[in-house]
N, CA, C and O atoms as CSV, one atom per row, in Angstrom:
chain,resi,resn,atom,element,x,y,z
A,1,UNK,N,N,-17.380,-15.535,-93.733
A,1,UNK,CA,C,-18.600,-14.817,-93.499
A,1,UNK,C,C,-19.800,-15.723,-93.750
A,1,UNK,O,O,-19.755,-16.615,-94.596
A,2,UNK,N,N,-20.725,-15.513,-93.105
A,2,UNK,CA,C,-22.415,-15.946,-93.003
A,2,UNK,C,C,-23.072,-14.831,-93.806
A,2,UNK,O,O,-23.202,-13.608,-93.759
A,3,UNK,N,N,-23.575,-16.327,-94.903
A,3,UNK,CA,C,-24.933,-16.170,-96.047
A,3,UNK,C,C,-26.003,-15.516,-95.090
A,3,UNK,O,O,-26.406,-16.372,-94.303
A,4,UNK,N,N,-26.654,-14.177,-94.871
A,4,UNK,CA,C,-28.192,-14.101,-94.704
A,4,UNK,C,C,-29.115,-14.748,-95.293
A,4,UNK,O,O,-29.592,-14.196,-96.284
A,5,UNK,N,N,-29.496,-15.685,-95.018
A,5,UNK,CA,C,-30.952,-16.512,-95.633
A,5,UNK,C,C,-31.747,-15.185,-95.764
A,5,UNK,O,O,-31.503,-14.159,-95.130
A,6,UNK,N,N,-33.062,-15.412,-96.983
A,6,UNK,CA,C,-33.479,-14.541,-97.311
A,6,UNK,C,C,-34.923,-15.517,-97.035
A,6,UNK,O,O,-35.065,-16.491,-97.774
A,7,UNK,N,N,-35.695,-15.318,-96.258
A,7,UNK,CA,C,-36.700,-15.851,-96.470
A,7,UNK,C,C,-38.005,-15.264,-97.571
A,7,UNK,O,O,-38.144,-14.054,-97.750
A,8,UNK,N,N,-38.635,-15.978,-98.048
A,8,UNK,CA,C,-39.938,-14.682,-98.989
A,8,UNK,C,C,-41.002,-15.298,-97.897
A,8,UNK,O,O,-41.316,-16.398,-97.444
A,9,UNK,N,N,-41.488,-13.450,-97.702
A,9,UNK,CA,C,-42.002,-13.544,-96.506
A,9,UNK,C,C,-43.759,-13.805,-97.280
A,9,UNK,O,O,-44.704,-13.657,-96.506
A,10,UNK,N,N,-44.051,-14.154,-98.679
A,10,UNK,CA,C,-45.061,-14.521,-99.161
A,10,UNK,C,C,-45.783,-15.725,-99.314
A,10,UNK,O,O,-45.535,-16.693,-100.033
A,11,UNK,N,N,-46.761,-15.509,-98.490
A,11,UNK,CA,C,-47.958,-16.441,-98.264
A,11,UNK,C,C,-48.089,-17.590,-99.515
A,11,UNK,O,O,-48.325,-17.306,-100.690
A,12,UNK,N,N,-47.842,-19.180,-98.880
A,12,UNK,CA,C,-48.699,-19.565,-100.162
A,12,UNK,C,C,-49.739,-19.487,-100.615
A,12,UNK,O,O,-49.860,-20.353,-101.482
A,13,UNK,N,N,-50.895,-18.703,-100.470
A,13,UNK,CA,C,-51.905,-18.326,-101.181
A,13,UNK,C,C,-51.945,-17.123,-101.944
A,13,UNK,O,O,-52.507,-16.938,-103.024
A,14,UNK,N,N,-51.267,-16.311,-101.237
A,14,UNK,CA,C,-50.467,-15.292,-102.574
A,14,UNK,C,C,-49.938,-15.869,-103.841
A,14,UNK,O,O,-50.481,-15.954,-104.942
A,15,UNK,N,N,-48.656,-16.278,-103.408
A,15,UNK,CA,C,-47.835,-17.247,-104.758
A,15,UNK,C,C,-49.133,-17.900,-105.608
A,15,UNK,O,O,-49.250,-17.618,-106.801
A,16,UNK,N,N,-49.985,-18.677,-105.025
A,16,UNK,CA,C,-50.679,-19.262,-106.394
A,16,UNK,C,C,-51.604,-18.614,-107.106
A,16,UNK,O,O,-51.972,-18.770,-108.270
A,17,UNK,N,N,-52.143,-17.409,-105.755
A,17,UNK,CA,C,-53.040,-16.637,-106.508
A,17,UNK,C,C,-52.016,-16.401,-107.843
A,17,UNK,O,O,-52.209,-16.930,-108.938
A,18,UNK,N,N,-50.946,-15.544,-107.537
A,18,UNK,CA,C,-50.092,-14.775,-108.312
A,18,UNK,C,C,-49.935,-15.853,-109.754
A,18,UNK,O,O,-50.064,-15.711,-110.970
A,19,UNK,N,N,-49.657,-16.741,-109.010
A,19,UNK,CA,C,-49.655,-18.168,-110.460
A,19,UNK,C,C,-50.445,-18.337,-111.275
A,19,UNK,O,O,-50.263,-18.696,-112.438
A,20,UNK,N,N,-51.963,-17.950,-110.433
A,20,UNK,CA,C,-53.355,-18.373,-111.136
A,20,UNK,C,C,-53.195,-17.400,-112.237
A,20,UNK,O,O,-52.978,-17.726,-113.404
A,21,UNK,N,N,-53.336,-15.970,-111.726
A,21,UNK,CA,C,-53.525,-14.895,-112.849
A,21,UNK,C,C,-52.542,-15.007,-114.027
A,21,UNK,O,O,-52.877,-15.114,-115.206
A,22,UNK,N,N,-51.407,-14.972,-113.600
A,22,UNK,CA,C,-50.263,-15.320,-115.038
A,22,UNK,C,C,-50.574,-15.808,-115.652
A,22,UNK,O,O,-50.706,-15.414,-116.811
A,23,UNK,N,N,-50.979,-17.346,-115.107
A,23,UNK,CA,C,-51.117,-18.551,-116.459
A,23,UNK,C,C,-52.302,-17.858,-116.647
A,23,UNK,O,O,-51.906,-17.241,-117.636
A,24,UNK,N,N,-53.647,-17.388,-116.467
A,24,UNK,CA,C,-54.791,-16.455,-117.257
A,24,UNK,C,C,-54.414,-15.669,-118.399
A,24,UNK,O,O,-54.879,-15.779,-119.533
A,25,UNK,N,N,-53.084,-14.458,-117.806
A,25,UNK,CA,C,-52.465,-13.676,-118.925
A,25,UNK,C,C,-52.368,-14.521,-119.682
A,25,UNK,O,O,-53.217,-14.651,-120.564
A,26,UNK,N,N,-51.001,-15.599,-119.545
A,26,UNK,CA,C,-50.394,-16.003,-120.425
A,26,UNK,C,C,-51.930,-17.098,-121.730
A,26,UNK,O,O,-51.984,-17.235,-122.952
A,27,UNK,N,N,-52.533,-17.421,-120.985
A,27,UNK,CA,C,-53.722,-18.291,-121.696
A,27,UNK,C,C,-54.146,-17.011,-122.883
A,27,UNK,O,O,-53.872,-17.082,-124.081
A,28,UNK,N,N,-54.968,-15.707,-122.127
A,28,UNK,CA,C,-55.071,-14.855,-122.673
A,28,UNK,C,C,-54.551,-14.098,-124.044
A,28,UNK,O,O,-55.217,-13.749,-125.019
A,29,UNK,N,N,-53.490,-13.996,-123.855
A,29,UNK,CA,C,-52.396,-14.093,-125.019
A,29,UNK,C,C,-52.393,-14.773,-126.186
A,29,UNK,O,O,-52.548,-14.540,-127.384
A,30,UNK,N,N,-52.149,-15.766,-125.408
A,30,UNK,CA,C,-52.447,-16.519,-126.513
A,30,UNK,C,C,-53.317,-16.971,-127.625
A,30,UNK,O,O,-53.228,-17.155,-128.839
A,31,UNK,N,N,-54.102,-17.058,-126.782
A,31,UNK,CA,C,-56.081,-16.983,-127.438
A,31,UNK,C,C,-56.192,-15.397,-128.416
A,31,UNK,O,O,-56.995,-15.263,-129.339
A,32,UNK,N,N,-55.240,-14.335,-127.982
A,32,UNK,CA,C,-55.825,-13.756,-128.830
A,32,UNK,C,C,-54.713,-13.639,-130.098
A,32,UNK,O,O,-55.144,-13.240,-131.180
A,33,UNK,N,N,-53.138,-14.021,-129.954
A,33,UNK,CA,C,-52.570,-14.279,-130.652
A,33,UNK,C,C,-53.192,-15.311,-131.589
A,33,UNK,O,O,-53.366,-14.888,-132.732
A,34,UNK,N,N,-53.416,-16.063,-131.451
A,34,UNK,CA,C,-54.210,-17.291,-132.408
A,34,UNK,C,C,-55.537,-16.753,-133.083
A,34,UNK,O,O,-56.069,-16.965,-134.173
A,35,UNK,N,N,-55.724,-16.288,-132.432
A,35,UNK,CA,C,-57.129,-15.038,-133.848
A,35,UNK,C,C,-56.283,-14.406,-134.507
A,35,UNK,O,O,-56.553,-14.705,-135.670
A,36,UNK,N,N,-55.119,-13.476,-134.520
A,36,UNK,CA,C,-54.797,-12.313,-134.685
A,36,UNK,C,C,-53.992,-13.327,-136.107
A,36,UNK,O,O,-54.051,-12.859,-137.244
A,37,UNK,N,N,-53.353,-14.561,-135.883
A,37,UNK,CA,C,-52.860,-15.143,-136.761
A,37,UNK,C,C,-53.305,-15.630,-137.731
A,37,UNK,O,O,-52.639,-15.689,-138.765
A,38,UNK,N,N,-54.416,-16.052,-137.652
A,38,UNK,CA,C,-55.444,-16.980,-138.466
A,38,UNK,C,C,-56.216,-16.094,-139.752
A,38,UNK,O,O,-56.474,-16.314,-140.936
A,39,UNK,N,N,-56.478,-14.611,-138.473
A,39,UNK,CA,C,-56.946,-13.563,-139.750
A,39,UNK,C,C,-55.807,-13.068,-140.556
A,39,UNK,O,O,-55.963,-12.688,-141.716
A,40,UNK,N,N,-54.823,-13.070,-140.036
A,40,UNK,CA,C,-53.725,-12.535,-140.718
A,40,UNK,C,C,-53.654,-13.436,-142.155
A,40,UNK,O,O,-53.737,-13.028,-143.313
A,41,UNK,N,N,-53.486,-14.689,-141.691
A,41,UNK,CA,C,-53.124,-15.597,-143.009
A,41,UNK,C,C,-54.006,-15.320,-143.764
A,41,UNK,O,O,-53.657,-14.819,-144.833
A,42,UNK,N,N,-55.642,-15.555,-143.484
A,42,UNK,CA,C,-56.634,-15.405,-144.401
A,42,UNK,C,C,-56.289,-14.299,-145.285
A,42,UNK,O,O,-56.243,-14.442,-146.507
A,43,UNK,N,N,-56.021,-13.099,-144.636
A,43,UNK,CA,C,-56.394,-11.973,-145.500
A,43,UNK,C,C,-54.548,-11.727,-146.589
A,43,UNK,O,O,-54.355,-10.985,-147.552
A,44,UNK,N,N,-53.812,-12.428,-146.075
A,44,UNK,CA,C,-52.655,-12.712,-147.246
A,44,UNK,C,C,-53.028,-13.728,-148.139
A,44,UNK,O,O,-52.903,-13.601,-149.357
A,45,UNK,N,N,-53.574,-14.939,-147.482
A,45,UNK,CA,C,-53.898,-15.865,-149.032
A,45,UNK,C,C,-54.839,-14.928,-149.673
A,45,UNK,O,O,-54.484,-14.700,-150.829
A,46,UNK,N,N,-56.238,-14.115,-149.227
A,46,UNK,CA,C,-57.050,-13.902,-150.105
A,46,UNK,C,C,-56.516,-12.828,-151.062
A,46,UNK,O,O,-57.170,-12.742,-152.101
A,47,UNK,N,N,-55.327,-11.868,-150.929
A,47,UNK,CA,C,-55.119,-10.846,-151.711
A,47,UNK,C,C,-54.061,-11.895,-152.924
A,47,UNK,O,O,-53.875,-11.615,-154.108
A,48,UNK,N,N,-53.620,-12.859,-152.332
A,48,UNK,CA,C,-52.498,-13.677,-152.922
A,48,UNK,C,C,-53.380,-14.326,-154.164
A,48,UNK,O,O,-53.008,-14.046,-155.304
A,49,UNK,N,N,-54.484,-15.145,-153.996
A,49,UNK,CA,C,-55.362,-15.121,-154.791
A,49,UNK,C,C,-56.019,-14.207,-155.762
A,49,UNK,O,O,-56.344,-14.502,-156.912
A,50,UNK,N,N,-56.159,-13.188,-155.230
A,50,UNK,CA,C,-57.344,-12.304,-155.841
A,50,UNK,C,C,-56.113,-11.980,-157.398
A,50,UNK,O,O,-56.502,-11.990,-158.566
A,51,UNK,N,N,-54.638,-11.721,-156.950
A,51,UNK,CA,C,-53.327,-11.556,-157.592
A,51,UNK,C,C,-53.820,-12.498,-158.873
A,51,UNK,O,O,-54.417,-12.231,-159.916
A,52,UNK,N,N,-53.277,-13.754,-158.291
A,52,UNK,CA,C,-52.533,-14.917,-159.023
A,52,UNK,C,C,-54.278,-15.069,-159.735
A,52,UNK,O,O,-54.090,-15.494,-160.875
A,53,UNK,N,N,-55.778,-14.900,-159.521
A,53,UNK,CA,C,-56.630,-15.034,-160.112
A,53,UNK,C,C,-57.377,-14.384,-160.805
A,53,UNK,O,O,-57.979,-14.916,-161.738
A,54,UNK,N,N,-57.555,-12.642,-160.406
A,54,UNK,CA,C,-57.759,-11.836,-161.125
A,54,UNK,C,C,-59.087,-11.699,-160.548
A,54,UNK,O,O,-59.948,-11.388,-161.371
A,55,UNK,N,N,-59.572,-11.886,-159.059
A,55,UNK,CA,C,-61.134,-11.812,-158.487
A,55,UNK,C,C,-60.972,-11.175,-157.859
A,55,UNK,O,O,-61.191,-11.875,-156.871
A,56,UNK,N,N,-60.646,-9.954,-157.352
A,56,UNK,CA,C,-60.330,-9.360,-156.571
A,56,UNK,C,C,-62.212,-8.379,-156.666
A,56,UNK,O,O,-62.694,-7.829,-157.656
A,57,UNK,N,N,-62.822,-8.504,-155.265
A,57,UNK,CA,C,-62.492,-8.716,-154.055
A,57,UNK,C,C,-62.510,-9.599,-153.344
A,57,UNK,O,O,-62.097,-9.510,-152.187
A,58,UNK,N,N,-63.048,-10.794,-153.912
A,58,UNK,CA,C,-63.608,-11.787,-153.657
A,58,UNK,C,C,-62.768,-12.707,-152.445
A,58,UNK,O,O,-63.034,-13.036,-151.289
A,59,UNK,N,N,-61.814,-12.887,-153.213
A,59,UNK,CA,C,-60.739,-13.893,-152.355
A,59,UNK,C,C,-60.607,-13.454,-151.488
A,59,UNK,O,O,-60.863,-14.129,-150.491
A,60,UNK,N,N,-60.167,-12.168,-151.325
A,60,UNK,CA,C,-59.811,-11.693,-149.877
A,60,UNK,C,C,-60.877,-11.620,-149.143
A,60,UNK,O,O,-60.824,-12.221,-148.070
A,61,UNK,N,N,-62.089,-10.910,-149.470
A,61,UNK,CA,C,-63.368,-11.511,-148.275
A,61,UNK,C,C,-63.596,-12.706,-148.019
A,61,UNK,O,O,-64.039,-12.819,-146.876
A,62,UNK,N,N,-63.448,-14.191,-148.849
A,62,UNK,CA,C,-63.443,-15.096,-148.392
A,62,UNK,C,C,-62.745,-15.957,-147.660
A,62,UNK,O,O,-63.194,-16.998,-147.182
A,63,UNK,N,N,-61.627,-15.543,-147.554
A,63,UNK,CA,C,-60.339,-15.774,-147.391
A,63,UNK,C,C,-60.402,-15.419,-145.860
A,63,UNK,O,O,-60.494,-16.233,-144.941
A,64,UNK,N,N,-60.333,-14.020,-145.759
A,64,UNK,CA,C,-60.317,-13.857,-144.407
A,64,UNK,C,C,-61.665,-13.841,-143.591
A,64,UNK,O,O,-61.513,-13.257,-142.518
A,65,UNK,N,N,-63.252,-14.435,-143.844
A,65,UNK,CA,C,-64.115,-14.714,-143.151
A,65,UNK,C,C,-63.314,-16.451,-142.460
A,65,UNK,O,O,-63.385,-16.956,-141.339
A,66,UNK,N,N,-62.708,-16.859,-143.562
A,66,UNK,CA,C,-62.130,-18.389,-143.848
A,66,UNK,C,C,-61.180,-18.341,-142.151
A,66,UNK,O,O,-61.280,-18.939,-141.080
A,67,UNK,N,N,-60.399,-17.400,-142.653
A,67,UNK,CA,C,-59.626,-17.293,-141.715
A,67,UNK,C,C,-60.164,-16.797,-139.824
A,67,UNK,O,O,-59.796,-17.231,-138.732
A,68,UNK,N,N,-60.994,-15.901,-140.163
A,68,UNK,CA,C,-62.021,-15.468,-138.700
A,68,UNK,C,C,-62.471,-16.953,-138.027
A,68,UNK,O,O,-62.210,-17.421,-136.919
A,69,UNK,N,N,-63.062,-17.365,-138.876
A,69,UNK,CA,C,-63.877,-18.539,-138.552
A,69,UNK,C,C,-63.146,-19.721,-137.922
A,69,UNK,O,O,-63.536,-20.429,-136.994
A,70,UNK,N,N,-61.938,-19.796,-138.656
A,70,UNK,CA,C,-61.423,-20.991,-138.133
A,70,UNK,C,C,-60.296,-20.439,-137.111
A,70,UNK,O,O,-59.512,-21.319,-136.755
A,71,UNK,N,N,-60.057,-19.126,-136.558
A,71,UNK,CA,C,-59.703,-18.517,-135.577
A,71,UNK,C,C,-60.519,-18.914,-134.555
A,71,UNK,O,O,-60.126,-19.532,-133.565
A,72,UNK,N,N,-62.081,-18.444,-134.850
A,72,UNK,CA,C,-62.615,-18.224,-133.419
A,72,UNK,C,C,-62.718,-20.003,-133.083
A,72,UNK,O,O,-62.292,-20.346,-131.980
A,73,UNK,N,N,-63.177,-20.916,-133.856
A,73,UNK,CA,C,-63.223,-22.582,-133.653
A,73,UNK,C,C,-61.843,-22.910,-132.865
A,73,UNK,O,O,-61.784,-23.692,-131.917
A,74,UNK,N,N,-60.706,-22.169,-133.417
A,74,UNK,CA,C,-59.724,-22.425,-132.721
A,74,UNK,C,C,-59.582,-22.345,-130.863
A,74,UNK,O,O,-59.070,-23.062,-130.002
A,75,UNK,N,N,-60.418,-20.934,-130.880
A,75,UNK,CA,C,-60.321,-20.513,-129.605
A,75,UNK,C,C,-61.202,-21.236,-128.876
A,75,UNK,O,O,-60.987,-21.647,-127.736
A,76,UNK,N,N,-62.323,-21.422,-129.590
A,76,UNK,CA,C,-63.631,-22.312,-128.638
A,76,UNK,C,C,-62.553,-23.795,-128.753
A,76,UNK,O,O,-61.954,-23.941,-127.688
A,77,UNK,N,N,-62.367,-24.365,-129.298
A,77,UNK,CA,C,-61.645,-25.769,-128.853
A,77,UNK,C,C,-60.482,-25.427,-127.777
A,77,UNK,O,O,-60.082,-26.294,-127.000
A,78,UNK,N,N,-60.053,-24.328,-127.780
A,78,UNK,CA,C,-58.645,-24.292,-126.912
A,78,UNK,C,C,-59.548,-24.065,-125.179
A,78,UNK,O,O,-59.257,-24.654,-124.138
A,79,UNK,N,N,-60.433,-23.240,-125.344
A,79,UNK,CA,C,-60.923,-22.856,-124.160
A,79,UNK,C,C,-61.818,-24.464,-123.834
A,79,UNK,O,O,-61.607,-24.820,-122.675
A,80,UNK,N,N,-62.596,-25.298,-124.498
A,80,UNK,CA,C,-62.762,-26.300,-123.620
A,80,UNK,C,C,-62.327,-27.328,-123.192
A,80,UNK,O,O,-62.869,-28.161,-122.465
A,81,UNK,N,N,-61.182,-27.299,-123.694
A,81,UNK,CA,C,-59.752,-28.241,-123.535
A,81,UNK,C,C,-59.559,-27.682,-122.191
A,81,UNK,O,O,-59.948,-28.375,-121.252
A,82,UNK,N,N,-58.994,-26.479,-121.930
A,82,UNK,CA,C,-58.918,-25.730,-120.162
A,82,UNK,C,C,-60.065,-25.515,-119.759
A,82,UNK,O,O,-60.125,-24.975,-118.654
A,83,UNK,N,N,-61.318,-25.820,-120.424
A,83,UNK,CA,C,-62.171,-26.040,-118.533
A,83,UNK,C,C,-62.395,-27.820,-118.371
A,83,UNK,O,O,-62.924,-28.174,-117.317
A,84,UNK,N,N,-62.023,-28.885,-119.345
A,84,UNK,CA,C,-62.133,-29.878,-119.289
A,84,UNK,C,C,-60.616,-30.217,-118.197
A,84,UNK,O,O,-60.633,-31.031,-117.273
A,85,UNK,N,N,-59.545,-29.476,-118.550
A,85,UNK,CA,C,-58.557,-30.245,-117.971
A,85,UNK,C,C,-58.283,-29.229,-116.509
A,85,UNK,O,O,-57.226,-29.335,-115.887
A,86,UNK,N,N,-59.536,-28.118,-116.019
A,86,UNK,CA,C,-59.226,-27.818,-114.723
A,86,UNK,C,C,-60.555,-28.336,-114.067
A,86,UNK,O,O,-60.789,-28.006,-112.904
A,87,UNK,N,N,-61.300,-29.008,-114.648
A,87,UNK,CA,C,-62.155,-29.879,-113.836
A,87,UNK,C,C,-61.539,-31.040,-113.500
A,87,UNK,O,O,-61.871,-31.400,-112.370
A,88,UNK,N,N,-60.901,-31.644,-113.947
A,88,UNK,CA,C,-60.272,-32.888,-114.085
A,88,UNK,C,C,-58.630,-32.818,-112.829
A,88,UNK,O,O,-58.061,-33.788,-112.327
A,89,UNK,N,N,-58.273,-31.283,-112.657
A,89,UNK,CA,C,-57.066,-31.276,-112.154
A,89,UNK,C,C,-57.823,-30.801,-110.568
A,89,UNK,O,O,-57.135,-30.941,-109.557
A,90,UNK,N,N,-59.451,-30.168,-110.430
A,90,UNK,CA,C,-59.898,-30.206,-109.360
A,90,UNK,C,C,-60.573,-31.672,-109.254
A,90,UNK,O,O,-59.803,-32.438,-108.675
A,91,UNK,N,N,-61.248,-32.015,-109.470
A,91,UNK,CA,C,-61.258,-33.459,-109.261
A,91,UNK,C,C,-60.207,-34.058,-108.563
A,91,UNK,O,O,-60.509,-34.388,-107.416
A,92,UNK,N,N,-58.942,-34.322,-108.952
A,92,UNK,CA,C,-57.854,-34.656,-108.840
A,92,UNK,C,C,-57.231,-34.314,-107.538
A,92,UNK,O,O,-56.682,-35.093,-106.760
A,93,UNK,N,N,-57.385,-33.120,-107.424
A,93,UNK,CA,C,-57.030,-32.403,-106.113
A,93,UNK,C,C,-57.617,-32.787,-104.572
A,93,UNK,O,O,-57.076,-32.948,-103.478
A,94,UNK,N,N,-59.259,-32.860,-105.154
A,94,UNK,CA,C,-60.250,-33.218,-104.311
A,94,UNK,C,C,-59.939,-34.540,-103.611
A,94,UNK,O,O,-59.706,-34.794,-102.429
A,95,UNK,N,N,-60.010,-35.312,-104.717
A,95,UNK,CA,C,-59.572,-36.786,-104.428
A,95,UNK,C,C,-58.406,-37.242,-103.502
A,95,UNK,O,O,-58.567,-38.181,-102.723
A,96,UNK,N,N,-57.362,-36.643,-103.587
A,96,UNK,CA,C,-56.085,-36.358,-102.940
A,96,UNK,C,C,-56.063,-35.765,-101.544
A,96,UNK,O,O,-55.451,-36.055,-100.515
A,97,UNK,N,N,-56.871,-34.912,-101.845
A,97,UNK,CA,C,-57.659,-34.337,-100.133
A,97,UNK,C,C,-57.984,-35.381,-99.679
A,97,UNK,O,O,-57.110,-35.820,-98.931
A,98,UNK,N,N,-58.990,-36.124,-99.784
A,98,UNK,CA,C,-59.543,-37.083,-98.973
A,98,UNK,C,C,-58.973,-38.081,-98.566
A,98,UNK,O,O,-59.197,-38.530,-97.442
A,99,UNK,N,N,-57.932,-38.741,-99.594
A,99,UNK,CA,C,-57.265,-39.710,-99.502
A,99,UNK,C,C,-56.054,-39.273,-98.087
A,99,UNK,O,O,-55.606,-40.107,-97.301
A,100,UNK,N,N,-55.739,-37.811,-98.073
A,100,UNK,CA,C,-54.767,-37.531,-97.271
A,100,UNK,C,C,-55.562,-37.704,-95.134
A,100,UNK,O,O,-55.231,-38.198,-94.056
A,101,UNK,N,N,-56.740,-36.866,-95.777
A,101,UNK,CA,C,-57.188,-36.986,-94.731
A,101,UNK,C,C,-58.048,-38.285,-94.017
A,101,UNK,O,O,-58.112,-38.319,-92.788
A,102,UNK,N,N,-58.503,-39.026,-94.584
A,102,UNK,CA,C,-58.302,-40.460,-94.246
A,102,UNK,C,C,-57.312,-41.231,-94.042
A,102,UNK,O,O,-57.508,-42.422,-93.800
A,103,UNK,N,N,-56.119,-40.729,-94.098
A,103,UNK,CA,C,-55.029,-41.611,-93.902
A,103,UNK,C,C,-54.611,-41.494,-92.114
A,103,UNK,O,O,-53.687,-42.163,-91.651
């Protein structure tokens, strides 16, 4: 017997759209997983402290501003890392265009 080939009858500009948005989710996600973590720790060291030191409330408000802060720095460095490296991958692209079509 004969395999039916299955063709996908989807456009490549579909597929990458479809690509584009994922890797967004998936960026998305992440960015907010990485806050969600950062405050998390803060606000366990600061009660862990406030424990083992006897300052309670202290540690834990500092602790987890500690932790906010170096969440959101996290996210601002992660986000200009991806618009530095999709300027750089359009650039790239561009360049490749031309080179094709001059050839």
């Amino acid at each position: 017997m004969k395999k039916k080939q299955q063709h996908d009858s989807t456009a490549p500009d579909e597929r990458s759209t479809r690509g584009t948005l994922l890797n967004a989710v998936v960026v998305a996600g992440s960015l907010g997983m990485t806050l969600f973590v950062c405050i998390c720790t803060g606000v366990f060291l600061g009660k862990w402290l406030d424990e083992v030191l006897g300052t309670s409330p202290w540690g834990l408000i500092f602790c987890s501003l500690l932790g906010a802060v170096s969440g959101f720095w996290s996210l601002y460095k992660r986000v200009l890392s991806s618009i530095d490296g999709d300027s750089r991958h359009s650039s790239d692209h561009n360049a490749q265009e031309g080179r094709w079509k001059n050839s």
